[in-house]
Structure formats: structure tokens, C-alpha cells
KOLSE-273433 format. One record per residue: residue in one letter; x, y negated, z of N, C-alpha, C in turn. Coordinates in pm, whole numbers, plus 50000, padded with zeros to 5 digits. Layout:
BEGIN
aXYZXYZXYZ;...
This chain:
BEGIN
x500845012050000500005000050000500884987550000;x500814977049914501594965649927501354954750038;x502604951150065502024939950146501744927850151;x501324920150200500894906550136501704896350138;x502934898950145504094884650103504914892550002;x504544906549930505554914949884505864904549730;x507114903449708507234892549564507754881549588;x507274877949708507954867449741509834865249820;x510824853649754511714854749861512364843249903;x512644847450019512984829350131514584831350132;x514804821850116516404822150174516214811950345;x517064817050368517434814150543518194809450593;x517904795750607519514788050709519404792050746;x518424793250880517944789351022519234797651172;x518864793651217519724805251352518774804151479;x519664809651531518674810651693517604813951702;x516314808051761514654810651773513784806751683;x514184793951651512684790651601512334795551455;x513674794451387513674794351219513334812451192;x514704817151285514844831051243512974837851301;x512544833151410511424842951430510454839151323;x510594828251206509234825551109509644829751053;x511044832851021511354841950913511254861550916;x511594856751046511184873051085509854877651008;x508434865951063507144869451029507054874850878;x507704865350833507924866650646508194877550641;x509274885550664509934896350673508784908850680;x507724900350800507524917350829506314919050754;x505664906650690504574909150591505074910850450;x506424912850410506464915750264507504911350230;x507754897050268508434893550178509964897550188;x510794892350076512314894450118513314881650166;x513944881850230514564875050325515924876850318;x516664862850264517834863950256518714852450352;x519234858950462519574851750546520944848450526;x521404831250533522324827250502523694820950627;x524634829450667525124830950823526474822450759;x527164810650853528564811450826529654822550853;x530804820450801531274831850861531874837451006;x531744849751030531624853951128530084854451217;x528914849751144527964849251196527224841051312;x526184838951315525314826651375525824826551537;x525464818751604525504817451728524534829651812;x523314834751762522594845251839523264856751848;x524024859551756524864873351766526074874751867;x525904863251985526744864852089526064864352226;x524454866452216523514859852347523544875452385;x523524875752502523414892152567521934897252573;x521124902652614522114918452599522374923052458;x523764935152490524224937952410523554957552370;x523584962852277523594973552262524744977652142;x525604991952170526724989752076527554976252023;x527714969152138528374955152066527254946351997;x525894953051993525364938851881524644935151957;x524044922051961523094913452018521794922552006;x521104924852118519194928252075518594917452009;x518814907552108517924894152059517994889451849;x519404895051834519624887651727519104904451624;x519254917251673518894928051587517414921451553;x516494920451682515194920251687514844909051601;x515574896051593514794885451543514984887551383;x515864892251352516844895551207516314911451116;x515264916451205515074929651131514424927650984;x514904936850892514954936450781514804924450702;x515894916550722516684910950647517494910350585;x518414908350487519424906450429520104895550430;x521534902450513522264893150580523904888350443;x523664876650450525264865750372526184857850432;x526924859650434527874847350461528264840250407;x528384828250393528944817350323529394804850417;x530384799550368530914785750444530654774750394;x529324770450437528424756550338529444747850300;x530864744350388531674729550383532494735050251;x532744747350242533614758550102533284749249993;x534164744749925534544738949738533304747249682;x533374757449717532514769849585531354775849645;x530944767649794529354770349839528234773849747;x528254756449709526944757049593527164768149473;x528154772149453528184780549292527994797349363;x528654796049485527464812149559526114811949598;x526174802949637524854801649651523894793549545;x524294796849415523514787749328522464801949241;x522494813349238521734826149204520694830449343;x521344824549444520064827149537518924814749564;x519484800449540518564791149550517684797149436;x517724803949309517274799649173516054810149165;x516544822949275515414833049291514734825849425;x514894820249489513764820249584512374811249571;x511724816149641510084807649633509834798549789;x511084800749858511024797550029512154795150027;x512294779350102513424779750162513164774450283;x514184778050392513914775150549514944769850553;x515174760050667516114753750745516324748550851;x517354746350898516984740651071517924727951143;x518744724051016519904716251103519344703251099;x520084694351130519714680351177519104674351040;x518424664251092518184656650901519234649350846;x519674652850780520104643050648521774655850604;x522054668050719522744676850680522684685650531;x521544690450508521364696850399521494687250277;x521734672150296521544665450150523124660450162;x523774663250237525184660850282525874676850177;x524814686350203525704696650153525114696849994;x524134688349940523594692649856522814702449868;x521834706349910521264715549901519544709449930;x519334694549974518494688850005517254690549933;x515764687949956514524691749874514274683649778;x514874673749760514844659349646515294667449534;x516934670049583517934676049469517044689749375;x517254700449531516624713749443514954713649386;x514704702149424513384708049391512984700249215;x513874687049161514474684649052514704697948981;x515114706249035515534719948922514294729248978;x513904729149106512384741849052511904734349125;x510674731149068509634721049107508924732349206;x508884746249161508094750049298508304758949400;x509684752949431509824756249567509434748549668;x509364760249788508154757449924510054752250013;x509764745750045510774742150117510584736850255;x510984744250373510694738550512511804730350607;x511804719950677512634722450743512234721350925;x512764728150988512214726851088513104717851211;x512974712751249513674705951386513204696851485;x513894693751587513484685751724512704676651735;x512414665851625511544652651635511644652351477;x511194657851396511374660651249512164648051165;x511564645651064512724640450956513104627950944;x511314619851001512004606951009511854599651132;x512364588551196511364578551324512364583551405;x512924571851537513984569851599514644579251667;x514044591851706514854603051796514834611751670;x514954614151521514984622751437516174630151436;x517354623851454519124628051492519394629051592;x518514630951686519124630451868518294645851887;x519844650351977519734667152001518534666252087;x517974682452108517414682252186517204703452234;x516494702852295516464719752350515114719352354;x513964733452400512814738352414512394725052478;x512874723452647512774721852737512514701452744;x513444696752610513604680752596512104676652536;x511894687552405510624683552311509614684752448;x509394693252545508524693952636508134683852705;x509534677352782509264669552857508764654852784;x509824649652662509464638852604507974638352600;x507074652052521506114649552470504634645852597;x505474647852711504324643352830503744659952875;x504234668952766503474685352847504194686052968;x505514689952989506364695353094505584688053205;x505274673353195504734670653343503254670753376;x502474679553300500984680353391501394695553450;x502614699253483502674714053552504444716053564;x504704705053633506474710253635506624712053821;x505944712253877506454711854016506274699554055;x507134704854182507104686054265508784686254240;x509464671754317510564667054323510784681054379;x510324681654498511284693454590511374708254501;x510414709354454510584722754401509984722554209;x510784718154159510504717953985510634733653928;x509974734453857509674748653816509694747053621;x510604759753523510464755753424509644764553352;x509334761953247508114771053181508614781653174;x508054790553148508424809653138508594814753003;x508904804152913508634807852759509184798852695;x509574802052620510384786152506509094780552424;x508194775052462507114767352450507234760852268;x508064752352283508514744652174509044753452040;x510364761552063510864767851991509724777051905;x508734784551982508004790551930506934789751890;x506054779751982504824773351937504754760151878;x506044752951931506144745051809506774745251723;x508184756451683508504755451560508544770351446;x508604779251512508294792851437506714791551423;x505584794751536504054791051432504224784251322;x504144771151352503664760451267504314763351145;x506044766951140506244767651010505654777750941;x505704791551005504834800150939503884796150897;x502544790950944501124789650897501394778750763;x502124768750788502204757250679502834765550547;x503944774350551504514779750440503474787550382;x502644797350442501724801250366500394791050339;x500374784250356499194773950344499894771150187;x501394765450223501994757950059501714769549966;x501924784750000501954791549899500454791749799;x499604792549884498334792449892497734779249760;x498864769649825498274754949707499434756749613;x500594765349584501204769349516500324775249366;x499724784149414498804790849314498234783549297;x497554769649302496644759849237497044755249147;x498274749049163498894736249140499964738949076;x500704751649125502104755649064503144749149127;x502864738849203503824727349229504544732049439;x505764731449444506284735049557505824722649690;x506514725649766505954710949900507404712249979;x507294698850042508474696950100507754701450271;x507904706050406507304708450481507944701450613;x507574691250699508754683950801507894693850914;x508594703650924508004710751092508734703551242;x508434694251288508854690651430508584695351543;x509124701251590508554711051752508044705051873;x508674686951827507864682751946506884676451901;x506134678451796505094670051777503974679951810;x503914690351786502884703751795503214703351994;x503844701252037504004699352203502154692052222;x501894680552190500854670852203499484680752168;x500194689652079498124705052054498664712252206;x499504716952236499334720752307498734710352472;x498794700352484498884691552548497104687652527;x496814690952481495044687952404494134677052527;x494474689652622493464687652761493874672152795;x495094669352779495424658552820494784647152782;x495454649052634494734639752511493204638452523;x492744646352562491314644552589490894630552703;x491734635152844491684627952931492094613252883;x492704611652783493434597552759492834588652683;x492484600652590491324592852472490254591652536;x489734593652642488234587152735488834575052796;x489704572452825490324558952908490124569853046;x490834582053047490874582553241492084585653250;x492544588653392493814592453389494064608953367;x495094605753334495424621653266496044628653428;x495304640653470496274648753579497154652053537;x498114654553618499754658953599500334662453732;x501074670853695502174675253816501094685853911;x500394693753784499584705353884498244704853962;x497924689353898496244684253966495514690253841;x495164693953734494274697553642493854706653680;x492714706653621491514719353623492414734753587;x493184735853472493924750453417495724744953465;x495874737553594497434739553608497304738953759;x495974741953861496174743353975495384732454096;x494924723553995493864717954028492654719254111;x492484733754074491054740454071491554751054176;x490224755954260490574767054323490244780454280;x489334778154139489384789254074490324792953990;x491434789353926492364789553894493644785753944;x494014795854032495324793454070496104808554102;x497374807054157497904822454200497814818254301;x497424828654406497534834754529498374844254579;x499004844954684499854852454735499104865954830;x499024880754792498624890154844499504890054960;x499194899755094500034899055227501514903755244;x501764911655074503504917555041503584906654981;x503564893254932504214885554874503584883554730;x503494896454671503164894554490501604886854503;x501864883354430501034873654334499774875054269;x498604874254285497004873054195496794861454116;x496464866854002496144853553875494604849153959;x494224844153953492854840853958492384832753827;x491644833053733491184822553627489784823753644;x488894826653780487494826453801486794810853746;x486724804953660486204792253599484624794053558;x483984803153471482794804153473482094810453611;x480824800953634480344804853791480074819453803;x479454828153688479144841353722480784847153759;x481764844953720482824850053777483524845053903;x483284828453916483474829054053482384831654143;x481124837254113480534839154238480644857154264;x481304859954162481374876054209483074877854283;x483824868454247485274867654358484844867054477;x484164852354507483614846654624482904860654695;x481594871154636481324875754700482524892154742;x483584891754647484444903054663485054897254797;x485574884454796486444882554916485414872955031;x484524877155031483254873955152483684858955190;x483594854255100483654839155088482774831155148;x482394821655267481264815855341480614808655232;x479184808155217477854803555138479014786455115;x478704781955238479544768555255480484764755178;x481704772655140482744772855094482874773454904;x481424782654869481264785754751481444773354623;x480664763954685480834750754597482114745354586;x483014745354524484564744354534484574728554496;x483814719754462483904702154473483514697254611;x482834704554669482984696054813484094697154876;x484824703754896486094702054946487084714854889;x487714713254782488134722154686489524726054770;x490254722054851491324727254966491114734855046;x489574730255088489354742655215488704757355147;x488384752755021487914767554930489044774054892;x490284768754872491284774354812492004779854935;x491794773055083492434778855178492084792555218;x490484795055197489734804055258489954816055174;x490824815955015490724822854927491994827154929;x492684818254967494084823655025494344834655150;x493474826955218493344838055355493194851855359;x491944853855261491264866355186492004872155151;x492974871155024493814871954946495434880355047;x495604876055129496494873355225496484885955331;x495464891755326494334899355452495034911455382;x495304915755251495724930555207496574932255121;x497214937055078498674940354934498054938754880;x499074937254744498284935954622497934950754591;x498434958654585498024975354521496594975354590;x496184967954746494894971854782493824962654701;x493814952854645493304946254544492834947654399;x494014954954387493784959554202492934966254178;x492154976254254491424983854190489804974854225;x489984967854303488954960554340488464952854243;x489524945554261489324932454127489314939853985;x489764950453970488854951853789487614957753840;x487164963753939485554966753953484424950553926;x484914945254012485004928654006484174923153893;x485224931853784484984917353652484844907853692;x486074900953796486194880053761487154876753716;x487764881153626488734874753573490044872853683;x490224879353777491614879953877492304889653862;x493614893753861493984902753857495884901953879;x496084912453940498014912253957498904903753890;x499894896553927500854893753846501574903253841;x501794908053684503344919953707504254916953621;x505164922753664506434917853595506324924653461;x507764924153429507714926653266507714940853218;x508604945153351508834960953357507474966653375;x506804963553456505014966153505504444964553358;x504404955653331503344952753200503944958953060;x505014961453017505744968952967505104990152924;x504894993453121504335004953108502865004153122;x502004996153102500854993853118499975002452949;x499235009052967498455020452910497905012552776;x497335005052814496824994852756497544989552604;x498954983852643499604978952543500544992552499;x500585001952537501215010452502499905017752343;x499055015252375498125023152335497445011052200;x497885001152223497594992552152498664988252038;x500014999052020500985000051937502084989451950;x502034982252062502934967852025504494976352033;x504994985452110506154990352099506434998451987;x505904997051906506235011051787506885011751674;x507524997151672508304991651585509664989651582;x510854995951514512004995951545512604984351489;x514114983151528514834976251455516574980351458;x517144980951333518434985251369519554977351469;x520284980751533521244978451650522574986451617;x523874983051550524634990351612524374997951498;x524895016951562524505024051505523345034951581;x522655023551617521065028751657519995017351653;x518865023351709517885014451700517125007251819;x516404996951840515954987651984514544985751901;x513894986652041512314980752008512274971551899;x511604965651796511104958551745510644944851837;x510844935651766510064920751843508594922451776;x508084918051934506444917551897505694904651850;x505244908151762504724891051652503064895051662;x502724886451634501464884851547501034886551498;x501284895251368501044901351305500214916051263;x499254917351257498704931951292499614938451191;x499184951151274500114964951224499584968251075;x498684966351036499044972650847499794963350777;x499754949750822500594942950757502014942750764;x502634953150859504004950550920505034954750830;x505784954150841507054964350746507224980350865;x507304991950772507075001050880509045001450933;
């Protein structure tokens, strides 16, 4: 059965997270992927862990690809790399702006010789407007964009997100969905697109709730007062009497009134706006009264939406995702193989 990017092929600056995992996606729906490494190879092929000497992170993000080296600053760059610009329908990139037109390789230039190439580039504050050349990490696009602070902690205790937020939701999605969108007006038009993916601008969708609050003229909560960052006493973690941790996301009333009646919550207490501290205290208490193992089976009888925090190793052997195929995908390592990275992608579309 073919797959649905099969025909198509991207060539690949990119390194690290954001570029290589949209390219990954490409990869695993069809298309072919020609990844373009200086020599000796990208910076991910030294992040631990290691298996046989090779990076996981970099097997997993890199599976079935086809890997090049070339030394962009090299006299004879462009003339190696002038048979792979000429086959591709994708090109990705990730370095600063105005690098790729430094090397020649810019979307003005190539796209003068094929009008329809899809050309992306992805980076920190995209292509044009005053922080466009100023570095940045996951963690900078976060904070600039006003997300990091409706949920970073207090002074005394700052806490950082659990996920590279930016890298992935703002710059591997977005480029994915936009490249197939261009392909999409490709077939209309015939004509390629230039694509400015910025990671911190997609920070502000994720940030929505905020924007909501701002565009009414109120103040926006921050620093863990919102309704979904702790605000609320139906949404928060709780500490069981060993220490671990209960999600709570009880927000619709039929689910918090079946918590309330699991943890014999006083009539009084139920309305969580009259005094939403002393509801969260009383839920703590509850909470507090038994382990978590004595909870779990409770709370899925429950149905309210509460349930264990587990770690990775826990959720890892959980029946559920085992059974739901996300591990079943390899990738070469070495001279063996490591789990597959888990995407988005449903399984008929994958590369097997």
C-alpha cells in the first residue's frame, strides 16, 4: 500500500529537535529524506544516551533517512549539493536568518531556478522584526512570549516545563502542517511557498486562555492563579500520604461532584467559589488520609477525571499504550535497533 508523502523529497539542514522531528514526520509518511550533516555530523549525535556508541535521541529522530555530509563554507558545496537541491520538492532549514543566503542556498535564489519548491525555514523569532538574529532556546521563546509565566512557580521555588514546548509545538508541528498545506496549494497552482516557521510566535496558541483574558480588558492570571494552572481546586495535584502525586482535572460539575462524593467532601465545601482554599484544603486532607496504590482503583471506579501521576517507567508499562501500538516501531542504532520515536502519526501511515 503506498504512502501518502511517497514521491515526494525534502532535503534537510535542520539538527537537533525541532527541524529533524518534522522531518522525521515526512519520513515516516512516505516521503524521502535527505539529510544534510557537516562533517563529522550534527551536534545530536553527541547528546546521551548512548547505545553502541550512537546517540538514541539522534537514531530515533533520524530514522529512515538518508544521511550526507557536506561542508556548506567548502569552494565546491553548491556543485554537491547542486543534484540534490534540483530533485527535491522540500526544503527544510533551521539556522539563523540571512545564513542560507550567505551560503547561497536562500529561497529568492533557488526558487528563481524551481519555482516549485516548498521551502521552510524554521527558527526562534522567524525571519523578520527586531529579535529575528538573537539566540534563543525552548525555554527563551517561552518566557518572552508571556506562556512560561501563567505557571512557572514562585521566586522561591520556579519550576520548568516538562517538555520542550517551543521546539515541538512550536516548531516541528507547525512546520509539518504548513509544508503539507503548501503541497496541497502546490497541486493548484504548481507554484512553491516560502514558509517563516517561528517557535515563538505559535508560544501565544498555546497561550490562548490568556489572550482571551486580555482581549476582554481583564487581567490575565499568571504564576499558577488560572483556572487549568492551579487556580482551581478542581484542577490541581495533590499529594497521596507516600508522597506521589494525583492529577485531579474534576472541571465539569458531574465529575466534581462524584470526587467530592468519593472523598466525603462536606455539602459546605462542595461549591469551590465560596472559598476555593478551604475546598482545596479539605481535598488535600482526603487525598492525604491513604497511598496512592489505595486510590487508584477507586478513582477509575469514580469516573472524575483524577487519577496517579506516574512516571515514565510506570506509563511506559501501562496495558493501555502497550496495546495501543505506540512501541512497535524500530529504529536502527549501532548495530542494533531502539524503540522508534512516537509521533502523530497513525500507524498505516508509518514507514514499517
Amino acid at each position: 500500500m503506498p504512502q501518502p508523502l511517497d514521491g515526494l523529497t525534502v532535503l534537510d539542514f535542520t539538527t537537533l529537535l525541532p527541524g529533524p522531528l518534522a522531518t522525521l514526520m515526512l519520513a515516516e509518511a512516505g516521503a524521502r529524506v535527505i539529510k544534510v550533516e557537516r562533517p563529522g555530523g550534527e551536534d545530536m549525535r553527541r547528546f546521551a544516551p548512548f547505545v553502541d556508541g550512537v546517540s538514541v535521541l539522534y537514531a530515533q529522530l533520524n530514522r529512515g533517512k538518508e544521511i550526507v555530509e557536506i561542508d556548506l563554507k567548502a569552494s565546491d558545496a553548491l556543485t554537491q549539493l547542486e543534484p540534490l537541491v534540483a530533485g527535491a520538492d522540500i526544503l527544510v532549514e533551521q539556522f539563523r536568518p540571512g545564513v542560507m543566503e550567505r551560503l547561497g542556498l536562500d529561497y529568492k535564489t533557488l526558487s528563481g531556478r524551481f519555482p516549485g519548491l516548498i521551502y521552510c525555514s524554521i527558527s526562534g523569532y522567524g525571519q523578520t522584526g527586531p529579535k529575528a538574529e538573537m539566540a534563543g532556546h525552548d525555554l527563551n521563546y517561552q518566557a518572552l512570549s508571556g506562556l512560561l509565566a501563567q505557571a512557572c512557580g514562585s521566586a522561591e521555588h520556579p519550576s520548568l516545563p516538562p517538555t520542550q514546548i517551543a521546539d515541538i509545538g512550536g516548531g516541528s508541528f507547525p512546520a509539518m502542517i504548513n509544508i503539507l498545506l503548501a503541497v496541497l496549494q502546490r497541486q493548484k497552482t504548481g507554484r512553491g511557498a516560502w514558509l517563516d516557521i517561528a517557535m515563538s510566535d505559535t508560544m501565544f496558541t498555546f497561550g490562548l486562555f490568556a489572550h482571551a483574558f486580555h482581549t476582554a480588558g481583564k487581567a490575565v492570571p499568571e504564576f499558577g492563579s488560572a483556572l487549568l494552572t492551579g487556580g482551581s481546586p478542581r484542577y490541581r495535584l495533590y499529594p497521596a500520604a507516600d508522597g506521589k502525586l494525583i492529577a485531579v482535572g474534576a472541571l465539569e460539575e458531574k465529575f466534581w461532584q462524584g470526587l467530592c462524593a468519593l472523598l466525603e467532601i462536606p455539602e459546605e465545601l462542595r461549591d469551590d467559589r465560596k472559598d476555593p482554599q478551604a475546598t482545596a484544603s479539605a481535598i488535600a486532607a482526603a487525598f492525604a488520609a491513604r497511598n496512592a496504590a489505595e486510590w487508584e482503583e477507586a478513582l477509575i471506579k469514580a469516573d472524575c477525571c483524577a487519577c496517579l501521576v506516574k512516571t515514565f517507567g510506570e506509563a511506559r508499562k501501562d496495558r493501555h499504550f502497550q496495546e495501543r501500538g505506540l512501541f512497535d516501531f524500530q529504529a536502527a542504532a549501532g548495530t542494533g535497533e531502539v524503540e522508534a520515536t512516537v509521533v502523530p502519526i497513525v500507524p498505516e501511515f508509518r514507514k514499517p
